[in-house]
N, CA, C and O atoms as a printed pandas DataFrame, in Angstrom:
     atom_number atom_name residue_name chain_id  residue_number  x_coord  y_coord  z_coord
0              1         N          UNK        A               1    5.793   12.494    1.337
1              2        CA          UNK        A               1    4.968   12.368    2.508
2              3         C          UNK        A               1    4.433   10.941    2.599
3              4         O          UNK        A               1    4.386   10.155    1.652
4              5         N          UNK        A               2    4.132   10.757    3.548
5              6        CA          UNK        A               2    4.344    8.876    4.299
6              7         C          UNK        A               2    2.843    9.037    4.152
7              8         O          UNK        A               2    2.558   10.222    3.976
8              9         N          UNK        A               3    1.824    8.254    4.168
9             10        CA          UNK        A               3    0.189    8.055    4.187
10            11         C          UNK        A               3    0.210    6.359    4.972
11            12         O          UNK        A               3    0.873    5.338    4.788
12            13         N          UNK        A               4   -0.576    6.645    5.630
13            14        CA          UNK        A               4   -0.840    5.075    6.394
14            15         C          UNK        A               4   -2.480    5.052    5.853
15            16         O          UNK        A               4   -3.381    5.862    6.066
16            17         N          UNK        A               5   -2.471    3.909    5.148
17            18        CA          UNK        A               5   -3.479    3.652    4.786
18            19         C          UNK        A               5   -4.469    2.170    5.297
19            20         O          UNK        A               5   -3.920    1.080    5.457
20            21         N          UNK        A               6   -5.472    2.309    5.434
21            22        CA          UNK        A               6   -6.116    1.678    6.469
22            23         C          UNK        A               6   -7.817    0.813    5.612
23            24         O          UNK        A               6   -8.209   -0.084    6.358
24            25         N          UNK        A               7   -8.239    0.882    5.018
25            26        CA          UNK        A               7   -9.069    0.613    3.722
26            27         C          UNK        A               7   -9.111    1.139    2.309
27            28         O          UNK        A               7   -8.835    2.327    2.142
28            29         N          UNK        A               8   -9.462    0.298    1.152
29            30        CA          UNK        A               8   -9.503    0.613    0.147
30            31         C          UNK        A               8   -9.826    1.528   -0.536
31            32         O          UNK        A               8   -9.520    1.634   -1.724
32            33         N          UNK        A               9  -10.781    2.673    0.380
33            34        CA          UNK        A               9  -10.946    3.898    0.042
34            35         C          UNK        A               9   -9.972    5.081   -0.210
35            36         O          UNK        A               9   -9.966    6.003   -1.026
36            37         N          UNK        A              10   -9.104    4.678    0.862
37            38        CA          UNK        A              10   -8.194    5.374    0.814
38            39         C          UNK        A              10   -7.408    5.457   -0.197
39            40         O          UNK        A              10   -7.016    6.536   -0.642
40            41         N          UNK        A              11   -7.037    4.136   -0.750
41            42        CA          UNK        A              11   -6.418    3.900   -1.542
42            43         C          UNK        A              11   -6.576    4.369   -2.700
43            44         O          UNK        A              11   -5.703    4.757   -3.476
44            45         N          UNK        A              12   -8.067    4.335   -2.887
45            46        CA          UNK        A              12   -8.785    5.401   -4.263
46            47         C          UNK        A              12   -8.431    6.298   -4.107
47            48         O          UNK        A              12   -7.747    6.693   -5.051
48            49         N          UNK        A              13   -8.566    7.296   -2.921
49            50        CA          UNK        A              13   -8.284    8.753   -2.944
50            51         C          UNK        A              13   -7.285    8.752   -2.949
51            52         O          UNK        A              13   -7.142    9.750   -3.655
52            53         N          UNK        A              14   -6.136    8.386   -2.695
53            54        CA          UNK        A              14   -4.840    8.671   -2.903
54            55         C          UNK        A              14   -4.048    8.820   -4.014
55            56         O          UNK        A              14   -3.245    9.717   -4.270
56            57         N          UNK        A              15   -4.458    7.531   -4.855
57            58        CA          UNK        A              15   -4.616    7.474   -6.496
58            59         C          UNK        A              15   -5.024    8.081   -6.849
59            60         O          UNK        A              15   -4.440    8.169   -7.928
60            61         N          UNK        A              16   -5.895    8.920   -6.847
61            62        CA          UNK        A              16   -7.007   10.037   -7.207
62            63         C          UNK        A              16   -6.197   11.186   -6.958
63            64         O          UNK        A              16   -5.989   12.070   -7.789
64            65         N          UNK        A              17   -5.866   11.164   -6.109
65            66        CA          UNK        A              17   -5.299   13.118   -5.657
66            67         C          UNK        A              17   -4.069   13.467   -5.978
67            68         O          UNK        A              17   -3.769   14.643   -6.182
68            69         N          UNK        A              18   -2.915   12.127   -6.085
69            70        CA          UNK        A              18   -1.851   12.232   -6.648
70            71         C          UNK        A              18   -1.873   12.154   -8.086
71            72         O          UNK        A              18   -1.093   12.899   -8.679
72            73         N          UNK        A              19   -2.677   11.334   -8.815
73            74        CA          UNK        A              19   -2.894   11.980  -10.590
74            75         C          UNK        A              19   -3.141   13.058  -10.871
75            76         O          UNK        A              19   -2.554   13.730  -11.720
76            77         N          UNK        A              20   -4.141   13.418  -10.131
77            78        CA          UNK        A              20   -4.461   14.980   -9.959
78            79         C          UNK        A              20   -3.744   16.128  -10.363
79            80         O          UNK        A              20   -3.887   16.941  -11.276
80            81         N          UNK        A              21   -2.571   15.915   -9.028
81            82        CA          UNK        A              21   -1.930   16.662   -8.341
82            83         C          UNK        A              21   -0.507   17.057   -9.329
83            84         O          UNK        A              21    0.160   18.090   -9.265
84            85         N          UNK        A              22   -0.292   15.796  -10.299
85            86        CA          UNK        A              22    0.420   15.662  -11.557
86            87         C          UNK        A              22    0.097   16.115  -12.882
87            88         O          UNK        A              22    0.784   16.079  -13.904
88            89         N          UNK        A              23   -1.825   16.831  -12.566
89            90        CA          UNK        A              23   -2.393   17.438  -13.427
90            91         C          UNK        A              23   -2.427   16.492  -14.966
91            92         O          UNK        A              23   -2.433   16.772  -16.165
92            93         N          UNK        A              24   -2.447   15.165  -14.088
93            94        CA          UNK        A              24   -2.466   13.735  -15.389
94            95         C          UNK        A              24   -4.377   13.350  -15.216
95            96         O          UNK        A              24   -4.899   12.950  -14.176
96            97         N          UNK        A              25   -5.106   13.617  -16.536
97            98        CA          UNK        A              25   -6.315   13.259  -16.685
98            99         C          UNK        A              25   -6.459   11.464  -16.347
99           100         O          UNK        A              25   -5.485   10.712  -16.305
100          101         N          UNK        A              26   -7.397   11.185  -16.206
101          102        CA          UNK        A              26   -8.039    9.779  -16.569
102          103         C          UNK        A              26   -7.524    9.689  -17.827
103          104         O          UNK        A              26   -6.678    8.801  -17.932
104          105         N          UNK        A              27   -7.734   10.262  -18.742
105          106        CA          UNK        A              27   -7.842    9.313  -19.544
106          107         C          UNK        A              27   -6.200    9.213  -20.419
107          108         O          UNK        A              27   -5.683    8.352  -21.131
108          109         N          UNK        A              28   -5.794   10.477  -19.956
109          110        CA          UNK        A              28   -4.118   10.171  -19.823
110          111         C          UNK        A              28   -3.629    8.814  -19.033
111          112         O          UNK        A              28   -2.792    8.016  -19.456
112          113         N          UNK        A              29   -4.122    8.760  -18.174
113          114        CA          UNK        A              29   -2.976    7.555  -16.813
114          115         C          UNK        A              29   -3.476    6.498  -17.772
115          116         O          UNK        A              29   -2.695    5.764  -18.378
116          117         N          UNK        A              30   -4.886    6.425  -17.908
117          118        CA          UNK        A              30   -5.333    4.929  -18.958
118          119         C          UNK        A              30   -4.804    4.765  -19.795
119          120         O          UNK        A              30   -4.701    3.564  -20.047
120          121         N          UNK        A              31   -4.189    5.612  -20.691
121          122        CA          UNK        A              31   -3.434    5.310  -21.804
122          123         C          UNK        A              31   -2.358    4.923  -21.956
123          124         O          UNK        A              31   -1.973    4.154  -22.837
124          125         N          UNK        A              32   -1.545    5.569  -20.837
125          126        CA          UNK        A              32   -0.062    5.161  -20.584
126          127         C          UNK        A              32   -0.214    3.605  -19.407
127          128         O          UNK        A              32    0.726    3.003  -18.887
128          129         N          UNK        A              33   -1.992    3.244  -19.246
129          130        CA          UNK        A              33   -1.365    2.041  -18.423
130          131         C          UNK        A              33   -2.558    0.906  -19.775
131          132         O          UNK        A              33   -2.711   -0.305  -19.611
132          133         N          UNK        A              34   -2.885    1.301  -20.369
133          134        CA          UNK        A              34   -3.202    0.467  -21.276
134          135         C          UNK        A              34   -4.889   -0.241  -21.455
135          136         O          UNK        A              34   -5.390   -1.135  -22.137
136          137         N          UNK        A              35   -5.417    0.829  -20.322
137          138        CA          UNK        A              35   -6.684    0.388  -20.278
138          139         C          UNK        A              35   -7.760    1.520  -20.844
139          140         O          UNK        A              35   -7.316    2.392  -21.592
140          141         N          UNK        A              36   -9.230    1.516  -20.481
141          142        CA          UNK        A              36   -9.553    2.519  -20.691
142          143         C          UNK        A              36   -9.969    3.439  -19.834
143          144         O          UNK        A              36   -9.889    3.093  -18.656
144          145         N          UNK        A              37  -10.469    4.709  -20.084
145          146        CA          UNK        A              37  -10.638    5.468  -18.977
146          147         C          UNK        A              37  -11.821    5.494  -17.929
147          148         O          UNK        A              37  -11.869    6.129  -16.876
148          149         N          UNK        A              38  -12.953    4.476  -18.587
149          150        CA          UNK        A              38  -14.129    4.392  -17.810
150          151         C          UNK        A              38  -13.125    2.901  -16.737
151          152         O          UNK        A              38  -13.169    3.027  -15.513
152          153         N          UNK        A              39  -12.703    2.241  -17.049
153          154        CA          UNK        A              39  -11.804    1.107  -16.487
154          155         C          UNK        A              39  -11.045    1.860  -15.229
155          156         O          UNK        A              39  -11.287    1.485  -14.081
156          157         N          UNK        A              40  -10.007    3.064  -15.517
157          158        CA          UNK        A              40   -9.330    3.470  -14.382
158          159         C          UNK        A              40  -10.941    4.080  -13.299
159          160         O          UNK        A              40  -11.129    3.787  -12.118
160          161         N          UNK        A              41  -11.913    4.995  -14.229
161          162        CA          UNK        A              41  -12.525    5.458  -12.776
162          163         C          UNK        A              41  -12.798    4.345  -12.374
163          164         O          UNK        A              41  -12.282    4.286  -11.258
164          165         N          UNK        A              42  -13.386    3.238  -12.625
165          166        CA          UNK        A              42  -14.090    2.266  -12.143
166          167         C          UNK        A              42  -13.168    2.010  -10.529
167          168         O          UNK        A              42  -13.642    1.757   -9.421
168          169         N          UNK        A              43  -11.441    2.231  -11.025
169          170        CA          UNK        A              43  -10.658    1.252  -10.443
170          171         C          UNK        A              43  -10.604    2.466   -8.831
171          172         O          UNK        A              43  -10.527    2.287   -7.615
172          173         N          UNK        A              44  -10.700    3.705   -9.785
173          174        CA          UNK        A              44  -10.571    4.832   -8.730
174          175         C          UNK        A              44  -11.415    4.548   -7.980
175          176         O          UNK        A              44  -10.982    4.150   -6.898
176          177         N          UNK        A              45  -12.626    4.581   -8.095
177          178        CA          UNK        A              45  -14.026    4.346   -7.123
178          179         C          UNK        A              45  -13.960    3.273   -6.560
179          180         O          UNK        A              45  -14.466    3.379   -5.443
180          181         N          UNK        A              46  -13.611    2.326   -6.747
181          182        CA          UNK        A              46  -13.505    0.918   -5.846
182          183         C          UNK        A              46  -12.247    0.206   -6.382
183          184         O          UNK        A              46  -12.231   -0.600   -7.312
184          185         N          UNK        A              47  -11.269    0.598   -5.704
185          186        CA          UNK        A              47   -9.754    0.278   -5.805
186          187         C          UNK        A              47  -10.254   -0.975   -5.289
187          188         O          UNK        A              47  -10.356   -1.777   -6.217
188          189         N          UNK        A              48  -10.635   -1.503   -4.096
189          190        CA          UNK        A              48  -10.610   -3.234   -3.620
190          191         C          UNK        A              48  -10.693   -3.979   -4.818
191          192         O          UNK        A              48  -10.243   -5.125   -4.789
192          193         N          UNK        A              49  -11.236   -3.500   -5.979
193          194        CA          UNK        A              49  -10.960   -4.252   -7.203
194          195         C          UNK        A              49   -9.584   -4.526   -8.117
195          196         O          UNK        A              49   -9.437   -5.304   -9.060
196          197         N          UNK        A              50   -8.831   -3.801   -7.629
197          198        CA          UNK        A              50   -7.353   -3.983   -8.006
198          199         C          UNK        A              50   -6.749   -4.709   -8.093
199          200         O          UNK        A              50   -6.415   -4.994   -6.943
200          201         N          UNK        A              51   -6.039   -5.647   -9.096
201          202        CA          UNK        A              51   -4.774   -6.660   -8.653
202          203         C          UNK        A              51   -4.149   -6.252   -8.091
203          204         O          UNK        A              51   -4.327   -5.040   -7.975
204          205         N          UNK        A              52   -3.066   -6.791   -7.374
205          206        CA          UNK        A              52   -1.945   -6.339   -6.853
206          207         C          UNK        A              52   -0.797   -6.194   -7.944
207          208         O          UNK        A              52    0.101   -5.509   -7.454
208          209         N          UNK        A              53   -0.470   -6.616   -9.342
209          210        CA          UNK        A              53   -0.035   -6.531  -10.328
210          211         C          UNK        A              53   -0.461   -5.014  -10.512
211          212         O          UNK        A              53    0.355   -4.112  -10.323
212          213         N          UNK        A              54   -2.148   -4.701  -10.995
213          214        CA          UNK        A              54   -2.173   -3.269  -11.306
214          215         C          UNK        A              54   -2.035   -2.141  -10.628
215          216         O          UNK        A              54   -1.977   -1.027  -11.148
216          217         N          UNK        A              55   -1.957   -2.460   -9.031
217          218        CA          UNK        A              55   -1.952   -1.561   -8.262
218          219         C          UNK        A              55   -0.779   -1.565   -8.111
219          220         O          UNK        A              55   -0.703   -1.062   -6.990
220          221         N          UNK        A              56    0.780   -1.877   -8.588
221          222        CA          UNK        A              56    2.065   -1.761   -8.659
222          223         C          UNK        A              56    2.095   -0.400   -9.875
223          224         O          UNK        A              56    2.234    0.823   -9.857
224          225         N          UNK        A              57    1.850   -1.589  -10.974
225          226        CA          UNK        A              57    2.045   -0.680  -12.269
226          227         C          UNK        A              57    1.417    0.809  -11.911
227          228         O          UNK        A              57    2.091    1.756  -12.316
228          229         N          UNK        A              58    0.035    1.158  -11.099
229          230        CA          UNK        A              58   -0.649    2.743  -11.292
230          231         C          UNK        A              58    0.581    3.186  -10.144
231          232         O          UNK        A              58    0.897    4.375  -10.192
232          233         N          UNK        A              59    1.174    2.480   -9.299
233          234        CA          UNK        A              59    1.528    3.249   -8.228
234          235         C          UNK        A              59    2.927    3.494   -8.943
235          236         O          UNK        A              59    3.318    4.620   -8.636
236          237         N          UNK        A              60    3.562    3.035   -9.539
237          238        CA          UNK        A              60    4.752    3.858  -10.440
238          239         C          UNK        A              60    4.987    4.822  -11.717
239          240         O          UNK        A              60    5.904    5.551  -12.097
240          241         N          UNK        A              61    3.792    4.491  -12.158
241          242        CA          UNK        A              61    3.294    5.622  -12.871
242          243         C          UNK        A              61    3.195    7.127  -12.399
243          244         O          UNK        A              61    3.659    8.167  -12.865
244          245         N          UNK        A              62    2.230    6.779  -11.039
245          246        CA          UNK        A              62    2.203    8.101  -10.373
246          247         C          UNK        A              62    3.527    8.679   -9.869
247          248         O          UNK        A              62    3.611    9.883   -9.630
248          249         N          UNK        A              63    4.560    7.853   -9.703
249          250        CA          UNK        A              63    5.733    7.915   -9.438
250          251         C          UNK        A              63    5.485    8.008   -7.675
251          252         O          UNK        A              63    5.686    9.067   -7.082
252          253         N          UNK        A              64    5.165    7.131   -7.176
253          254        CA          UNK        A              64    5.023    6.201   -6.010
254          255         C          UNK        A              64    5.356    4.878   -5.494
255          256         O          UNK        A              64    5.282    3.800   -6.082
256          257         N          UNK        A              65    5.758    5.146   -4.223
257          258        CA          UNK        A              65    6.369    4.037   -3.645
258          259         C          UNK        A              65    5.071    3.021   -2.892
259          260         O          UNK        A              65    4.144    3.624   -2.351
260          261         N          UNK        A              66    5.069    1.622   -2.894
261          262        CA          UNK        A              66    4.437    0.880   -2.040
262          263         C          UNK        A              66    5.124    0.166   -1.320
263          264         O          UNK        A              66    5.608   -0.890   -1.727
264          265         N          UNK        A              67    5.339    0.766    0.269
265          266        CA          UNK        A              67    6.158    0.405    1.476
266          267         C          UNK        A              67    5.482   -0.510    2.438
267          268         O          UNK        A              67    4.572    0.072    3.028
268          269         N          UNK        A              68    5.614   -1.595    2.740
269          270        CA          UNK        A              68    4.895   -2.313    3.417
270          271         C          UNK        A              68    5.863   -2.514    4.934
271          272         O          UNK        A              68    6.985   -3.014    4.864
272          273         N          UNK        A              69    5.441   -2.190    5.884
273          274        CA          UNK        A              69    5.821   -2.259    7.416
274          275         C          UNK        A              69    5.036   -2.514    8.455
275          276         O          UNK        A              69    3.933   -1.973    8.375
276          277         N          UNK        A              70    5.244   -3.204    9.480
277          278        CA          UNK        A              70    5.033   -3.374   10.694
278          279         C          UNK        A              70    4.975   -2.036   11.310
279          280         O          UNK        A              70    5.639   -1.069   10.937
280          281         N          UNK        A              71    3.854   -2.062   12.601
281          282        CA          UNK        A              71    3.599   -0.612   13.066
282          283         C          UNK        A              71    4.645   -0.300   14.119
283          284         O          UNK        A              71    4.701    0.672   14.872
284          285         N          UNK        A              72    5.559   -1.463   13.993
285          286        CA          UNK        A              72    6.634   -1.198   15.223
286          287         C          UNK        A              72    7.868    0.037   14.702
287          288         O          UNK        A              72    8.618    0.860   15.226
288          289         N          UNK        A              73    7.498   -0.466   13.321
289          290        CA          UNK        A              73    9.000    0.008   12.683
290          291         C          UNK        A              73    8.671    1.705   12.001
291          292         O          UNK        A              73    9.442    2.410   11.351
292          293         N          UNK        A              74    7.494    1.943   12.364
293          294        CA          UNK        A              74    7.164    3.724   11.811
294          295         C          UNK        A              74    7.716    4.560   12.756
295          296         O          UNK        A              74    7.459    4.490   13.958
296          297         N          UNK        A              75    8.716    5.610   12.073
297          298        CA          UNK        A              75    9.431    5.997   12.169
298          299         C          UNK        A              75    8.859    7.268   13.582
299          300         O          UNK        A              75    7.830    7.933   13.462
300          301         N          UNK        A              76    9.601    7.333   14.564
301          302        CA          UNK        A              76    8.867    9.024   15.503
302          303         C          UNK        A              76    9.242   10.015   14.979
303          304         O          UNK        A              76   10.264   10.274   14.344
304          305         N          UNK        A              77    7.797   10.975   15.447
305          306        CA          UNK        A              77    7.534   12.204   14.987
306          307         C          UNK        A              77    8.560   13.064   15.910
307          308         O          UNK        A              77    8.825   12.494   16.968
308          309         N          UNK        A              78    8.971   13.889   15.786
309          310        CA          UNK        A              78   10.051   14.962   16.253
310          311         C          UNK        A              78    9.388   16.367   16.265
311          312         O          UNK        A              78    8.686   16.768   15.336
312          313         N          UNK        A              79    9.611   16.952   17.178
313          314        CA          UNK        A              79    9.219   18.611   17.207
314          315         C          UNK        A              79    9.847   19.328   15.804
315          316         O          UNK        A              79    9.700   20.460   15.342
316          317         N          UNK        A              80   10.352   18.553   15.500
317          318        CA          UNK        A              80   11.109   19.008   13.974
318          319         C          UNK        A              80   10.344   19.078   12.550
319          320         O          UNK        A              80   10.477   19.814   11.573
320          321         N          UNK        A              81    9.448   17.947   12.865
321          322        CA          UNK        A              81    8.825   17.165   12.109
322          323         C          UNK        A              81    7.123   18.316   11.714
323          324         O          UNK        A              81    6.512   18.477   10.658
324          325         N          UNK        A              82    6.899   18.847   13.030
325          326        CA          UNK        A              82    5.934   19.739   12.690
326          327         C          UNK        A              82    6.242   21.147   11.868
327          328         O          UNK        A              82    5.320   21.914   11.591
């Protein structure tokens, strides 16, 4: 599923709901990304703090894509689609 994301909040929750959702703890994802687990919430709660380096590495972990596009090029919705 596609997410258009629009501020850094989002970005937390998304990170947030897809670890989740993988039933991967904090302090699991921290371990396998090398930090600690008060470090990932920190990063969860205010992602705008993110490199763009670490926000690669969490987003493949979660086993996620980061797609960057123009709003010309998003794809139409289809009666199919609902």
């Amino acid at each position: 599923m596609a997410q258009t994301l629009t501020n850094t909040q989002q970005v937390g929750h998304l990170l947030t709901a897809n670890r989740k959702a993988q039933g991967m703890t904090q302090a699991q994802a921290a371990a396998r990304l090398g930090i600690s687990q008060a470090r990932l919430s920190e990063l969860e709660q205010n992602p705008g703090r993110l490199t763009i380096d670490r926000l690669l590495v969490l987003v493949n972990l979660l086993g996620l894509e980061l797609v960057l596009r123009s709003p010309a090029e998003k794809p139409t919705q289809t009666a199919s689609d609902w």
